[in-house]
C-alpha positions as CSV (number, residue, x, y, z in Angstrom):
1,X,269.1,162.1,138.8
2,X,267.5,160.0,141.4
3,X,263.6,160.8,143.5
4,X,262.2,158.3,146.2
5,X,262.9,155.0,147.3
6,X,262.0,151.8,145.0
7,X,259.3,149.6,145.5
8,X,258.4,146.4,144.8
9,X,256.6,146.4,141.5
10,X,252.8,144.9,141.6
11,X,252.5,144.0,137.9
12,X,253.4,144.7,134.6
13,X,251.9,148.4,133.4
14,X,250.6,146.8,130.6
15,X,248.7,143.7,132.3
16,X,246.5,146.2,134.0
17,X,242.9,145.5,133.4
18,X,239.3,146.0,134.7
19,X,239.7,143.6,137.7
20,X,242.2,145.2,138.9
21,X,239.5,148.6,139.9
22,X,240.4,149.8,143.5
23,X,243.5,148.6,143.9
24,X,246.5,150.2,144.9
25,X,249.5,149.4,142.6
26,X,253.1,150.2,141.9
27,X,254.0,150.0,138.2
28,X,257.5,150.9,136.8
29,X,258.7,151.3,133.3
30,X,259.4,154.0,130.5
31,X,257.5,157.4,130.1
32,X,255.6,157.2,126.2
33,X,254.8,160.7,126.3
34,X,253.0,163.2,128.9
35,X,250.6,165.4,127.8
36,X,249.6,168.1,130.6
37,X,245.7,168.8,129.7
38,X,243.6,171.9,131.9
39,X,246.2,171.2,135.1
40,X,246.6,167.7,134.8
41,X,249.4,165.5,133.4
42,X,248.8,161.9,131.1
43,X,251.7,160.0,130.6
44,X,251.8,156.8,129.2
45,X,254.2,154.3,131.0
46,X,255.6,151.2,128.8
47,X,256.8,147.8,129.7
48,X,257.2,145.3,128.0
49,X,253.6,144.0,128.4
50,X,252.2,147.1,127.1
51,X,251.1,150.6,128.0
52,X,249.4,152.1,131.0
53,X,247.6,155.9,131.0
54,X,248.7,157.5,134.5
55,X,247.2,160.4,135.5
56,X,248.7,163.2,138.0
57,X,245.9,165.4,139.7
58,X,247.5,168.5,140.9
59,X,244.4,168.1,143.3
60,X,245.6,164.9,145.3
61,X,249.2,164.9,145.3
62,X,251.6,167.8,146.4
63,X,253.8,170.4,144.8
64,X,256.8,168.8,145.0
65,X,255.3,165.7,143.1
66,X,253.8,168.3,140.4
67,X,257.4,169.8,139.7
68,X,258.4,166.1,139.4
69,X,256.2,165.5,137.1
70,X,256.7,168.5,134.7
71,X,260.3,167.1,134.4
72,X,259.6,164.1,132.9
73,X,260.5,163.6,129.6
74,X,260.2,160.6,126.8
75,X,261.9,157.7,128.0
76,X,262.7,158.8,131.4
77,X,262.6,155.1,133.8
78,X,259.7,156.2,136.6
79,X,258.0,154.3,139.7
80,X,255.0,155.2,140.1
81,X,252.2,154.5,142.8
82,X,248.2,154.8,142.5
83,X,245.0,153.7,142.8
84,X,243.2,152.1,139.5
85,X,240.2,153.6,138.0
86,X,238.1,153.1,135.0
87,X,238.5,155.7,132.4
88,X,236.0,158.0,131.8
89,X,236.5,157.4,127.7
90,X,238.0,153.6,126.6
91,X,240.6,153.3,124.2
92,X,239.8,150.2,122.5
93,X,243.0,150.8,120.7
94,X,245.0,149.2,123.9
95,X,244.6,146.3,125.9
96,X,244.8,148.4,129.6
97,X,242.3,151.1,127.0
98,X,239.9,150.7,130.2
99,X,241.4,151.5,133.1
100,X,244.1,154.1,134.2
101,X,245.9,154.8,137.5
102,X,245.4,157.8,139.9
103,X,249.2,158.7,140.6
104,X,249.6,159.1,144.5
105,X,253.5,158.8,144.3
106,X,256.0,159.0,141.8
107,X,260.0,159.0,141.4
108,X,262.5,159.3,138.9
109,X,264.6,155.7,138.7
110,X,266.5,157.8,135.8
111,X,266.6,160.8,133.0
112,X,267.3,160.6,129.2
113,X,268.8,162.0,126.2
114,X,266.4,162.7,123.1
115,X,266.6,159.2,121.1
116,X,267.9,159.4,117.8
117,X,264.2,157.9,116.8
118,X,260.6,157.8,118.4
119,X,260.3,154.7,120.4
120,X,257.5,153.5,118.5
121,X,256.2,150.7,115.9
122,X,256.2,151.9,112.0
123,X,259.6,154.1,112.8
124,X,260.9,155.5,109.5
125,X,264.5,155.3,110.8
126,X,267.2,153.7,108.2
127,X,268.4,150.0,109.3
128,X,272.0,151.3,109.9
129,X,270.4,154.2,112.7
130,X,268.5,151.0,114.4
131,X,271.3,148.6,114.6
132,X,273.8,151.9,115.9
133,X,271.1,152.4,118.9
134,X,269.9,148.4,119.0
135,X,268.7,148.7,122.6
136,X,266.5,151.5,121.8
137,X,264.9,150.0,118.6
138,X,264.0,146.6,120.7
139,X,261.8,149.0,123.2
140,X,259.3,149.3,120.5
141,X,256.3,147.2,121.0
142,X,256.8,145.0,117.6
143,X,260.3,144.4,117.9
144,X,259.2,142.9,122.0
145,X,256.7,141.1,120.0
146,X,259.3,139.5,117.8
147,X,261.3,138.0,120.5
148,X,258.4,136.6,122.9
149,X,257.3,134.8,119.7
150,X,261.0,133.4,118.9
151,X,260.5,132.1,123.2
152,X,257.6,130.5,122.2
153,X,258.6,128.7,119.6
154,X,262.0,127.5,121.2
155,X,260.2,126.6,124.2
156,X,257.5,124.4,122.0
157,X,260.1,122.9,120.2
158,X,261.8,121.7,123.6
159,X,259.0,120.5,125.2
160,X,258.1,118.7,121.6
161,X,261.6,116.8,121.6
162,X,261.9,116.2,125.5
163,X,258.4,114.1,124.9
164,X,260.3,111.9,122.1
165,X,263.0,111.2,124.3
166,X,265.7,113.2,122.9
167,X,268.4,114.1,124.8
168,X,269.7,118.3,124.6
169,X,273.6,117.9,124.1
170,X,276.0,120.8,124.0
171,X,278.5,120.3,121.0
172,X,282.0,122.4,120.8
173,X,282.1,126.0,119.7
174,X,285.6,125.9,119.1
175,X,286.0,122.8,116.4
176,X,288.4,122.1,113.6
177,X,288.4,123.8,110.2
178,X,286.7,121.6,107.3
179,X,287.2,122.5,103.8
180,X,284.1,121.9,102.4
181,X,280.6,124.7,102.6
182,X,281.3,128.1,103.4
183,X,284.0,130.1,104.9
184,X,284.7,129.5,108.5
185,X,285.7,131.7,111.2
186,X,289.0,131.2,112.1
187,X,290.1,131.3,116.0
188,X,294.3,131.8,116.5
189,X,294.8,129.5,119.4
190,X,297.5,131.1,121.9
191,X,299.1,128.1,123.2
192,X,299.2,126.1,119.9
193,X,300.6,129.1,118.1
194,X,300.5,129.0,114.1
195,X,297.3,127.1,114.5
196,X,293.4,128.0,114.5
197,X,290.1,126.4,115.3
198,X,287.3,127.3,113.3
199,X,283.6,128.2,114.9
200,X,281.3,125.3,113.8
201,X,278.8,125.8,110.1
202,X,277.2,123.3,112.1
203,X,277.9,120.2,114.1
204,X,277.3,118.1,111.9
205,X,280.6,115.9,112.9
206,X,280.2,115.8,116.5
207,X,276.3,115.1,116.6
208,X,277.4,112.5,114.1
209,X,279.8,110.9,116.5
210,X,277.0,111.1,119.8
211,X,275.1,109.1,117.6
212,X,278.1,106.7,117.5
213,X,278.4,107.3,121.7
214,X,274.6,105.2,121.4
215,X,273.0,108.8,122.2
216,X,270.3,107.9,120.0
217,X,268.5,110.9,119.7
218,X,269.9,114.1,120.0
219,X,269.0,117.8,119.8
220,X,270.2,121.4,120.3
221,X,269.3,124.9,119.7
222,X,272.9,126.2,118.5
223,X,274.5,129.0,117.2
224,X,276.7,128.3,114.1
225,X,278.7,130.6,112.0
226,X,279.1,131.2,108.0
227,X,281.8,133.8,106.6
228,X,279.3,134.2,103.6
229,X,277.8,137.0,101.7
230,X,274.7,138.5,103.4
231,X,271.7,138.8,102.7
232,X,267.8,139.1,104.2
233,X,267.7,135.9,105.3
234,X,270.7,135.4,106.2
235,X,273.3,136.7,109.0
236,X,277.0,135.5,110.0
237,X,276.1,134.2,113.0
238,X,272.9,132.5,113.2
239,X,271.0,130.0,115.2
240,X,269.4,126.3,114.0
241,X,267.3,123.4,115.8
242,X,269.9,120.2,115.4
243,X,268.2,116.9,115.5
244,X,270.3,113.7,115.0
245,X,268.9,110.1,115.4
246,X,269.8,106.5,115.0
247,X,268.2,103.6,113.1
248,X,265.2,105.8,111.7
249,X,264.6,105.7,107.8
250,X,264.2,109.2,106.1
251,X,260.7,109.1,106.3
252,X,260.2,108.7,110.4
253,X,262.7,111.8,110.5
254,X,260.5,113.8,108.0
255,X,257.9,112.8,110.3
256,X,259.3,113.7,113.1
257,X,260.3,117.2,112.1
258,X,256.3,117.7,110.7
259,X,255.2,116.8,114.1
260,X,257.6,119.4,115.4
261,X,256.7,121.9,113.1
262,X,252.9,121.2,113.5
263,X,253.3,121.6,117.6
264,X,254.4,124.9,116.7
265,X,252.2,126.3,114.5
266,X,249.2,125.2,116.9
267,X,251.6,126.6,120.4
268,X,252.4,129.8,118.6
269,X,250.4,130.9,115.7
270,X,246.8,128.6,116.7
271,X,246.8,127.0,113.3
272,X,246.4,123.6,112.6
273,X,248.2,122.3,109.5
274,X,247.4,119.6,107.0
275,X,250.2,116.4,107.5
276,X,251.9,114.9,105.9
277,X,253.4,117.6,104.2
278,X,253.1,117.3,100.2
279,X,256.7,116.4,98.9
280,X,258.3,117.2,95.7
281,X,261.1,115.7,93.8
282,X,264.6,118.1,93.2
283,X,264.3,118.0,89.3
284,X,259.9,118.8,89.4
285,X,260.6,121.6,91.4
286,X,263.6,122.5,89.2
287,X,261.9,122.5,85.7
288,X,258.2,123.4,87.4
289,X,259.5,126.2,89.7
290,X,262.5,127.0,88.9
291,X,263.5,126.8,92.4
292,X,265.1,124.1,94.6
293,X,262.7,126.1,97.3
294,X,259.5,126.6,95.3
295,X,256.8,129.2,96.5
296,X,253.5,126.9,96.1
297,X,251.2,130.1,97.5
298,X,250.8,131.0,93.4
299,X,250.8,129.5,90.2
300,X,253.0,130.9,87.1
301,X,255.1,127.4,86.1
302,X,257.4,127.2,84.2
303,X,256.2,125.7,80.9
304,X,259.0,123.8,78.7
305,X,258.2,124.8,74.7
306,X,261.4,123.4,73.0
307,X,259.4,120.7,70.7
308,X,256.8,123.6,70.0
309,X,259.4,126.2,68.4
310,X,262.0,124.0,67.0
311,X,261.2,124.0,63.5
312,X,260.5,127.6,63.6
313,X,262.6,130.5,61.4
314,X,264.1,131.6,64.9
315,X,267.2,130.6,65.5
316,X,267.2,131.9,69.1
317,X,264.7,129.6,70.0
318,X,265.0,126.5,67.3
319,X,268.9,126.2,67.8
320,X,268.5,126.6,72.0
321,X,268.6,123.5,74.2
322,X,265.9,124.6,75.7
323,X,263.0,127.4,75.5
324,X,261.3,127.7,78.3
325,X,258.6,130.1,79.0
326,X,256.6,131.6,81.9
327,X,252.3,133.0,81.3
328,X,251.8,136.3,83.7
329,X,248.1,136.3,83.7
330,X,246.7,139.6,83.0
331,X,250.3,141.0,82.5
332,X,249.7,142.7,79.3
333,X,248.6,145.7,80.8
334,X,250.5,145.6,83.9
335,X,254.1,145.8,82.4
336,X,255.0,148.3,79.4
337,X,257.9,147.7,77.8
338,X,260.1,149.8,79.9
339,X,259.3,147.4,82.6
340,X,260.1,144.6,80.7
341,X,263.7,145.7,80.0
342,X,264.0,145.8,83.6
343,X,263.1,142.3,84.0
344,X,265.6,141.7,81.0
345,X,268.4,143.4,82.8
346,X,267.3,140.9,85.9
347,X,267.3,137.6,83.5
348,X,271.2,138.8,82.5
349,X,271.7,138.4,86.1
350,X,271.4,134.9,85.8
351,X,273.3,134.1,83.2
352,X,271.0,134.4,80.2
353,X,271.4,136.0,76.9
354,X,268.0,138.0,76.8
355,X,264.8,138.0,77.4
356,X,261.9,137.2,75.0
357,X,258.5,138.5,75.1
358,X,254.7,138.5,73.6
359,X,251.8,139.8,74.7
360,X,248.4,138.1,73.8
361,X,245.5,140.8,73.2
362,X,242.5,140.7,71.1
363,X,243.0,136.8,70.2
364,X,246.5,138.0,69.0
365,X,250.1,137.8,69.7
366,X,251.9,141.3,69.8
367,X,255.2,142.1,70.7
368,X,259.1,141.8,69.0
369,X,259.3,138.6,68.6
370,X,255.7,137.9,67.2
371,X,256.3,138.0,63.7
372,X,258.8,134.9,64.1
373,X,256.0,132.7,65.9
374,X,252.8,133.0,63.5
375,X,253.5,130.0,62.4
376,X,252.7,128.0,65.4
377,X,250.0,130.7,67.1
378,X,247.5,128.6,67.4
379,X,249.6,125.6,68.7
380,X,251.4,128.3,71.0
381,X,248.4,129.5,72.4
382,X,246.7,126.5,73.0
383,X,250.2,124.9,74.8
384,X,250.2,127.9,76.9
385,X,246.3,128.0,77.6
386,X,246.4,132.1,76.8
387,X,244.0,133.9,77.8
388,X,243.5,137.9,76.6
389,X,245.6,140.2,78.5
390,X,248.4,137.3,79.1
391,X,251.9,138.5,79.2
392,X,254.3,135.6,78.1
393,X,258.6,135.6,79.1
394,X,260.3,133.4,77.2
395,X,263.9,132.1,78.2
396,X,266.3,130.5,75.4
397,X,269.5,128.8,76.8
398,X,270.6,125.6,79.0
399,X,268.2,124.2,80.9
400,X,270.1,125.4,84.2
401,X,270.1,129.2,83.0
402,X,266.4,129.2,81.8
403,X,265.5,127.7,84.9
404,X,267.2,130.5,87.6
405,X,266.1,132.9,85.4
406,X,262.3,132.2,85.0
407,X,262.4,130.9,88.5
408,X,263.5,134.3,89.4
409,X,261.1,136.5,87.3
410,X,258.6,134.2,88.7
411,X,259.1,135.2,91.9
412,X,259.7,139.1,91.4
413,X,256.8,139.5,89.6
414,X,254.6,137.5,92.0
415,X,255.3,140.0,94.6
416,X,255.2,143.2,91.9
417,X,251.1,141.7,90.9
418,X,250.7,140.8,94.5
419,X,249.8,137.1,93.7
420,X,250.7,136.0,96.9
421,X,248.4,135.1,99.5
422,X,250.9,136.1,103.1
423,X,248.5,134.2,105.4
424,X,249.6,130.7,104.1
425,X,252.2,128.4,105.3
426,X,253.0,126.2,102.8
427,X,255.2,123.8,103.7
428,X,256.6,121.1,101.6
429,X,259.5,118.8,101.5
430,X,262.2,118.7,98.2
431,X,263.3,115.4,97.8
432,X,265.5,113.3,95.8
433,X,268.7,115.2,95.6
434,X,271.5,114.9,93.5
435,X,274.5,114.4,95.7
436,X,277.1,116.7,93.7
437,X,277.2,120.2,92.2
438,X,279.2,121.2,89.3
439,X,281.6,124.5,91.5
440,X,282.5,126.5,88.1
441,X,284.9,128.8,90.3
442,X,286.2,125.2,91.8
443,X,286.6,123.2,88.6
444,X,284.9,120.5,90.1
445,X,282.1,118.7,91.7
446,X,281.0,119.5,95.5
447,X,278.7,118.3,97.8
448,X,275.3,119.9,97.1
449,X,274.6,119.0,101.2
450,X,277.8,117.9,102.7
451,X,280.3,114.9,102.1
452,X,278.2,112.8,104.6
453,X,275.4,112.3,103.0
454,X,273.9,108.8,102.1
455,X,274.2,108.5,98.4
456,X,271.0,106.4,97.0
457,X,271.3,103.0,96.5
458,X,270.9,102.1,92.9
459,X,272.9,105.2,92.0
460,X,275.9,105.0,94.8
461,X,278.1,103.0,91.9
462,X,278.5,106.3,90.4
463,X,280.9,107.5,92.9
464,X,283.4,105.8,90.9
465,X,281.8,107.2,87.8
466,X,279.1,109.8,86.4
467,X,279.0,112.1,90.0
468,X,276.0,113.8,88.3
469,X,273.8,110.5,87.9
470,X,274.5,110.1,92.4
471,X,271.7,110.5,94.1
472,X,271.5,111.4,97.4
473,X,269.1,110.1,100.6
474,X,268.3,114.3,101.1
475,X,265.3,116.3,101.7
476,X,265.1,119.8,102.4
477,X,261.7,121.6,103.9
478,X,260.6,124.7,102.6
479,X,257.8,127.1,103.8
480,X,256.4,129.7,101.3
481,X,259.6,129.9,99.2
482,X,262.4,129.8,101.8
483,X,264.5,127.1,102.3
484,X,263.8,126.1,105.8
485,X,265.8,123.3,106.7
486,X,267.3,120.0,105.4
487,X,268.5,116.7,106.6
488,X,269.8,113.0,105.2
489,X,270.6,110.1,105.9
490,X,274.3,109.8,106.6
491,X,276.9,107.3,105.9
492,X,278.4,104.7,108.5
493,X,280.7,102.7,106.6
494,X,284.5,103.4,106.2
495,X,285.1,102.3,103.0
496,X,281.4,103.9,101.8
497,X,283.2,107.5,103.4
498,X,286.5,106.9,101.7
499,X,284.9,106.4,98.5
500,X,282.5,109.6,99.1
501,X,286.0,111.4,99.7
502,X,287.4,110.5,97.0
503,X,285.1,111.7,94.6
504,X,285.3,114.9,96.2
505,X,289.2,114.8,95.3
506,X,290.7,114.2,98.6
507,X,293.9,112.2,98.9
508,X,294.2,109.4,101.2
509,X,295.9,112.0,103.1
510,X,294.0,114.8,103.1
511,X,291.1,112.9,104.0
512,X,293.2,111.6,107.1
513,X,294.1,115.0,107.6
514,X,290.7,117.0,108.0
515,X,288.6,113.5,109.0
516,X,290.8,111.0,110.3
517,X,289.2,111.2,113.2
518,X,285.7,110.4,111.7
519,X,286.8,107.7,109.9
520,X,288.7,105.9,113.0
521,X,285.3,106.1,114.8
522,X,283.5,104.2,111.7
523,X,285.9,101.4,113.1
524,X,283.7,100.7,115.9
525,X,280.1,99.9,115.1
526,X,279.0,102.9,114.2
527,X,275.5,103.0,113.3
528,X,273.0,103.7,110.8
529,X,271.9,107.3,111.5
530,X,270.5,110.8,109.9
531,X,269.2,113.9,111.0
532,X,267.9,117.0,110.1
533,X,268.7,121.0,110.8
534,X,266.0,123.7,110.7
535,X,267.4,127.7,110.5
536,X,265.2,129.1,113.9
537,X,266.2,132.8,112.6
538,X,264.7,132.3,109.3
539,X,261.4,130.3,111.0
540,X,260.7,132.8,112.8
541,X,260.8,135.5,110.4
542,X,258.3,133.9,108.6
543,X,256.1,133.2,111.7
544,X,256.5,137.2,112.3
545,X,255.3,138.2,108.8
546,X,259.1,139.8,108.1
547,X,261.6,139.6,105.2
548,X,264.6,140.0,106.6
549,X,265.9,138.2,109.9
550,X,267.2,141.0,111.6
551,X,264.0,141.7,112.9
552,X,264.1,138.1,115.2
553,X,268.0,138.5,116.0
554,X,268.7,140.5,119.2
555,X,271.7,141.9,117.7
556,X,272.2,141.1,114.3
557,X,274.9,142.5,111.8
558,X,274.5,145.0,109.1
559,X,275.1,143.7,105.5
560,X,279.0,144.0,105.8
561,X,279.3,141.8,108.9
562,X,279.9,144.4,111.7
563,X,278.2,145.9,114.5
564,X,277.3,149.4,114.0
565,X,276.4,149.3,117.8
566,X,279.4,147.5,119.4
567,X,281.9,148.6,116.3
568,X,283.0,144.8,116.0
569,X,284.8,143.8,114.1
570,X,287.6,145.9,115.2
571,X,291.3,146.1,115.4
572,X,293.2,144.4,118.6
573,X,296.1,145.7,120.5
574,X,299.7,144.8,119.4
575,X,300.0,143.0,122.6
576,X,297.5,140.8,122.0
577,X,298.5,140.0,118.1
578,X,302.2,139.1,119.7
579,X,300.8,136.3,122.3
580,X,299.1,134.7,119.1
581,X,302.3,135.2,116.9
582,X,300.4,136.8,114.1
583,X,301.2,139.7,111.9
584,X,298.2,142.2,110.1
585,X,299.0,144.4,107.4
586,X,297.8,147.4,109.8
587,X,300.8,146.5,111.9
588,X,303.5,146.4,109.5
589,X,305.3,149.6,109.1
């Protein structure tokens, strides 16, 4: 269905305002709603700026534009035409709340089906509905909102890096498979048939090599891809700021990045942080936190009591490597013991045996395993500072288990208590990395970053030795509990690479095999260099107040990796499986 000719739009509905009295506009967009009131009909038109009241006086227009009119339905796309006025009664609860336009021409640009949801913020709609009908959930006002932020912030970031001279280079999205990090997407290559490319984790390689080229500085907003589990923060396909620089120490690339982060708090939020950023070493935010991304909005550390219990008749505690133990202030009356089992069933999660617990009330400790600490209750109490009405979770095992797990529980019951201030951005850095991590499902140590990474100096001897003692020149940043990015110094030397290799358990000729290319570049005078990546999705979640990045993807994926919208992925065409010589189990008979 089709009315009337277009015209060329004056403004955005939803920029309309007072000064704008007496003039004669044409505004397009979406119809809200229409209410018909004593003869005449309110409907209010969307854009993407907004919404404008229009009002349709059977009095000034004709009958043909009245039957229009009483067609129109939510969602329908309109033109209208009209003269602003000031509203008799403001809304104050819209920005255009003062004004409205007298109708004097209308058409229909087109008609629509009932949506599966209102077009409208605070929808109760399940996640798998939105995602089916994407285009209709980003018409409501706060997903819009979203995605002018997440311009914002790309553009201030640009304009922040174009100042310091780096230079925007476009790296391959079709690159060769590494076997380190996560899964990669794998590309069957037609004319090369039995072989595949892989889309790029990152480009970590190639903005390596531009850095060889004497590029200097570098930069890109990218899109990189991860065949990992999902979860809130995280989505196959995602999108991080790449910075890469020569001859800078760690330091002027952590200052760079606060600089960058600082010109977009003040460009898109108005806030004005506090540098330098505080910064925290891997193994204080470990045993403190329990986190390698600690949340430093609340307190609730981690407290270590192994000397304080080992001589005790317990032999869960006094035979443990370490007790470890967590104060929830004011948690004796906020969890029963039904919700403490819960929290036990969580600690399993992580790998520990149980979960201990007292309760300190009337100057007192209560609770199961009470009776084996009245021996120490005064030295307890005082180590722990309890107060009355403290709750106290105790963890017994390695020092890795009670860490995760109290980290965890830390963090659960933060939210559950609502400890957590949400209008502070804490950032901090995490310094001082070890370079390996012990892969149980591997049997072996992997690179906790990547296998470029600058080990430490004074510990880079122990590549040929303890990998656990290597230290690596890393730093991660995190905001308010989420890891938000991470960089290092990388290596330039052959025989420094070849060694790093090794360690990992690469041949000679594997190494040649999946880096050869890398290596033969180290050949030529390639120079000192590191960098630094931070995840835009996940930034601007947190900008956005959300927990879950969906909300600041255009089209995201559900958490099994497909499109409920587009139905990708899907199956292809025989045809197209025979030009790339490849065989599925759907296509055998």
């Amino acid at each position: 269905m089709y009315l009337g000719i277009t015209m060329k739009r004056s403004m955005y509905a939803g920029s309309v305002r007072k000064e704008h009295i007496g003039q004669t506009l044409t505004l397009k967009g979406w119809v809200g709603r229409r209410r018909d009131l004593g003869g005449l009909i309110f409907i209010d038109l969307r854009d993407r700026e907004g919404i404008m009241q229009l009002v349709i006086n059977p009095e000034k227009v004709d009958a043909s534009m009245m039957e229009t009119a009483e067609k129109l339905r939510s969602e329908f796309v309109i033109e209208v035409t009209g003269v602003v006025v000031a509203r008799e009664e403001a809304n104050d609860k819209v920005a255009t709340g003062s004004v409205e336009l007298q109708v004097e021409d209308l058409a229909i640009l087109n008609t629509a089906k009932t949506t599966p949801f209102e077009i409208k913020d605070g929808i109760e709609a399940n996640d798998e509905t939105r995602l089916r009908y994407r285009y209709l959930d980003l018409r409501r006002p706060e997903m819009l909102e979203n995605f002018k932020l997440r311009a914002k912030v790309t553009h201030s970031i640009r304009n922040y890096l174009d100042e310091l001279d780096f230079i925007d280079v476009e790296t391959p999205m079709l690159a060769k498979s590494t076997p380190e990090g996560a899964r990669d997407y794998l590309v069957p290559s037609r004319v090369s048939q039995g072989h595949f490319y892989a889309l790029p984790q990152s480009p970590q390689i190639t903005k390596q090599l531009l850095m060889n080229a004497g590029f200097d500085r570098y930069y890109q907003i990218v899109k990189c891809f991860r065949d990992e589990d999902l979860r809130g923060d995280r989505q196959p396909e995602f999108t991080q700021v790449d910075l890469e620089t020569s001859f800078l120490s760690d330091q002027d690339i952590q200052d760079i990045t606060e600089g960058m982060i600082a010109r977009v708090m003040k460009d898109t939020k108005g806030i004005e942080v506090t540098l330098p950023f505080p910064r925290m070493a891997y193994d204080d935010a470990m045993n403190n936190y329990g986190s390698d991304k600690p949340d430093t909005r609340f307190d609730m550390l981690l407290q270590d009591i192994t000397e304080t219990v080992k001589g005790i008749d317990f032999k869960v505690f006094s035979q443990a490597p370490v007790v470890k133990a967590i104060v929830v202030k004011g948690g004796a009356d906020s969890y029963s013991r039904k919700d403490i089992d819960k929290m036990t069933e969580v600690a399993k999660q992580f790998g520990a045996k149980g979960l201990a617990w007292i309760k300190y009330v009337d100057s007192a400790i209560t609770g199961p395993v009470a009776k084996f600490l009245t021996s120490i209750e005064e030295q307890l109490t005082e180590r722990l500072q309890l107060v009355n009405g403290d709750l106290v979770l105790f963890v017994a095992d390695s020092l890795e288990v009670a860490n995760n797990t109290l980290g965890a529980l830390r963090t659960r019951i933060a939210k559950e208590l609502d400890m957590i201030d949400t209008s502070q951005f804490n950032f901090l850095w995490v310094v001082d990395w070890p370079m390996f991590e012990w892969s149980e499902e591997e049997g072996r140590y992997m690179s906790a970053h990547h296998p470029f990474t600058l080990p430490q100096e004074d510990t880079a001897h122990e590549l040929e030795g303890d990998l656990s003692k290597v230290r690596a020149v890393a730093y991660d940043i995190v905001l308010n509990g989420y890891e938000l990015g991470g960089g290092s110094l990388r290596i330039n030397h052959k025989d420094m690479q070849e060694s790093m290799f090794k360690a990992l358990g690469f041949s000679e000729e594997d190494a040649n095999e999946q880096f050869g290319f890398l290596l033969e570049a180290m050949d030529y005078g390639f120079p000192p260099h590191g960098g630094l990546a931070i995840g835009l999705d996940r930034f601007v979640m947190l900008l956005a107040g959300k927990d879950n990045i969906r909300e600041v993807i255009a089209f995201p994926k559900n958490n099994k990796a497909s499109d409920p919208m587009t139905q990708a992925p899907s199956l292809v065409s025989k045809k197209q499986l025979d030009e790339l010589a490849i065989t599925t189990s759907e296509n055998l008979d």
